[in-house]
Structures are given as C-alpha cells and as structure tokens.
N, C-alpha and C positions, 0 to 999 in steps of 0.2 A: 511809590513803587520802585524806582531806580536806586533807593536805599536801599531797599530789602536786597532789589538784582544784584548790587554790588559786595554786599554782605554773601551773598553766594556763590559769586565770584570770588571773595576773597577764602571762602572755605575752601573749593576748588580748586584753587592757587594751593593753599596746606595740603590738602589729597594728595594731587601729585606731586608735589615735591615732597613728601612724607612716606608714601604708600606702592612705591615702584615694587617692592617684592610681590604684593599681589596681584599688581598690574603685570607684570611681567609673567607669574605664572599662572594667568588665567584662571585664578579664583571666581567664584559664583558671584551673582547680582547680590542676594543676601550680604553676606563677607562687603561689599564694597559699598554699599547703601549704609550699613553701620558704619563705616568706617568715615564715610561721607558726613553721616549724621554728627561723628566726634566733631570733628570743625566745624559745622552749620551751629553744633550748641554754642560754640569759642566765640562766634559772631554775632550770636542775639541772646545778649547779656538782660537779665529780668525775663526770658518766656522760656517756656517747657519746648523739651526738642524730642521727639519720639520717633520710633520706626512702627511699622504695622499699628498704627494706634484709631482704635475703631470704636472711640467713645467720644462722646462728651458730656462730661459727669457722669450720672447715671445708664444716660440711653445709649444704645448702639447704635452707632450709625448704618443707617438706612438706607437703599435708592426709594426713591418715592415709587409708589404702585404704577405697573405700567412703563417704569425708565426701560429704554432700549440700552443701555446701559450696561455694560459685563458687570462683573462682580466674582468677590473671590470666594466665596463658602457655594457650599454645596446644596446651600438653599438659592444662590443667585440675588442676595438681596443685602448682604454685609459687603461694608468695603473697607478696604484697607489701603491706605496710601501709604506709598514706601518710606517716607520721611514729613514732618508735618513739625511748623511751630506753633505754637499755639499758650493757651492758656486752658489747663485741665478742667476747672472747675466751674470756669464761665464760658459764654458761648463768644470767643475772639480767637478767630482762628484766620491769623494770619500769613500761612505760606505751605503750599503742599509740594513735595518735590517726588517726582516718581524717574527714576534711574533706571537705564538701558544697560545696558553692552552692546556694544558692533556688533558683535557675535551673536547674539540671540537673533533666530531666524524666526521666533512669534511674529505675530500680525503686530505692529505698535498701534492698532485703531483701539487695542484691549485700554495700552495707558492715555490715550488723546482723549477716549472717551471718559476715564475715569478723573481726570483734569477737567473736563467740561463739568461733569458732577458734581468735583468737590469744589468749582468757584461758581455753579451756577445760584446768582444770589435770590430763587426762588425754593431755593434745599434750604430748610432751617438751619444746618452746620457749615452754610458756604464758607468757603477761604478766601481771603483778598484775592490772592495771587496762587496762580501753580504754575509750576516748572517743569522743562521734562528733559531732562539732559541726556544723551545717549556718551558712554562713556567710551574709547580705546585706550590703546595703551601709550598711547605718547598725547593724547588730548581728546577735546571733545570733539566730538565727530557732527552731530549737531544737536539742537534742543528751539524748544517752543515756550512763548509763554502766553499765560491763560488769565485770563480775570470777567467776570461776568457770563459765566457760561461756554463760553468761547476762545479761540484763539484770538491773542491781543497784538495784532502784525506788526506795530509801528514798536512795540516794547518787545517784540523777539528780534527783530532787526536790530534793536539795541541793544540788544543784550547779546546778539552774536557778534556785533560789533566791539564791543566791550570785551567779550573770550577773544577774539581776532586780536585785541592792540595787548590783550594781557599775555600774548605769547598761548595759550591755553586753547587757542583752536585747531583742530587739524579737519583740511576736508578730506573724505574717505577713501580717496582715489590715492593720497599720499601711499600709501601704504602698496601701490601695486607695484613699485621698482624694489620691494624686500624680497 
C-alpha cells in the first residue's frame, strides 16, 4: 500500500509544481482531476489510468441492490470514480482516487462513501486502495485513505504524514492571514 501512496504522492508533487495556472485561477474539479490523472499515469508504468471510468470489461459498474451509497447517474446505481488505476480487461483494480477542491461546499460524505464502495472487497470490482484528497491552491488541505470498505486510519495518517514532510500539505486555517 505505501508504494502505491507514494506514487501518489509523487504525482502530486508534479501537479503542483506543474499546474499553478489552474490552481491559481480556480479552475473546476473536472480540469484538475485530469490533470492530476496525467501524473498518476507517469507513476504506474504497466496499468491503465482513467478518469470517470465505470466499467470493467464489459459490465458497468454497479452499487449492489440496496447500497445506501450515492451514485452519479440518474438512475442512482452507476458509479464513477474520478481517477482509477486499474487494468481494463481484467478484474485488478488497484487504486481509486476521488479529488475535492477546498472550495466546493458539497457534503464530502457523497465521496467518503463512494471510497467505501469502490474498496469494499464484498463489491465484485473492489479496489485495493482509495484515496480522497481535497486539493487548494498552495497544497493539500486534507485527504483519507480507504481499503476494505472503510477508512484505513493508521495509512492516512501516513499518508498525511508523508504530504507534511513532502512540503505538499497545508492545513486550512493557513489560508486565513490572505
């Protein structure tokens, strides 16, 4: 797991220091999810890197009958994770990442719960690992990480710990002497 978080970390690290014109002008979560995704593919050489991707092979992905679960279509039952690595044709799907803004004032219970989904390993298209990073514009502000259904406490502390010494973290409150 701590491979993968650092391979994410090191995309991250690329984003911002590559991608300050978007960050700066407040561009959309879409805009910054791709862009995110370009570096995530730089870091995991041999697997497929996708945004919105809601298959695998054939089938759509699904919430199972009954998930209290959101979901993004307008039947309530397709999901789409913002960024996903994976392997298209078989069922290895190892890493989901769903990206915030500071600024978006939605509920984040919509993406906590849809991380629970995509790593609960009772879903046939679990994911090892999800991620959930909320982004500003000078770092990340915070993030979570998930694997078996739930939030994995002892691997997001390490992983915020990790954004903390990689220069890459900001807590929220920074931002109130601007």
């Amino acid at each position: 797991m701590q491979t993968a978080l650092n391979k994410v970390i090191a995309a991250l690290q690329d984003f911002y220091a590559q991608e300050r014109f978007l960050l700066e002008r407040d561009f959309g979560e879409r805009t910054l999810t791709h862009r995110l995704a370009v570096y995530v593919e730089r870091q995991f050489a041999g697997w497929q890197v996708d945004c919105n991707y809601d298959r695998l092979g054939e089938r759509t992905l699904r919430l199972p009958h009954g998930s209290t679960v959101s979901s993004d279509d307008h039947l309530g039952k397709s999901i789409y994770p913002d960024i996903v690595v994976h392997q298209r044709d078989i069922p290895n799907n190892l890493l989901a990442i769903e990206l915030r803004k500071e600024s978006n004032h939605q509920p984040i219970e919509h993406d906590q719960h849809k991380l629970r989904a995509l790593t609960d390993p009772l879903v046939w298209f679990a994911y090892e690992i999800g991620v959930l990073v909320i982004v500003g514009r000078d770092g990340v502000t915070s993030s979570e990480v998930y694997a078996g259904g739930a939030i994995e406490r002892g691997a997001s502390l390490w992983f915020a710990e990790r954004l903390r010494v990689s220069g890459l973290a900001r807590r929220r409150d920074d931002d109130a002497g601007r």
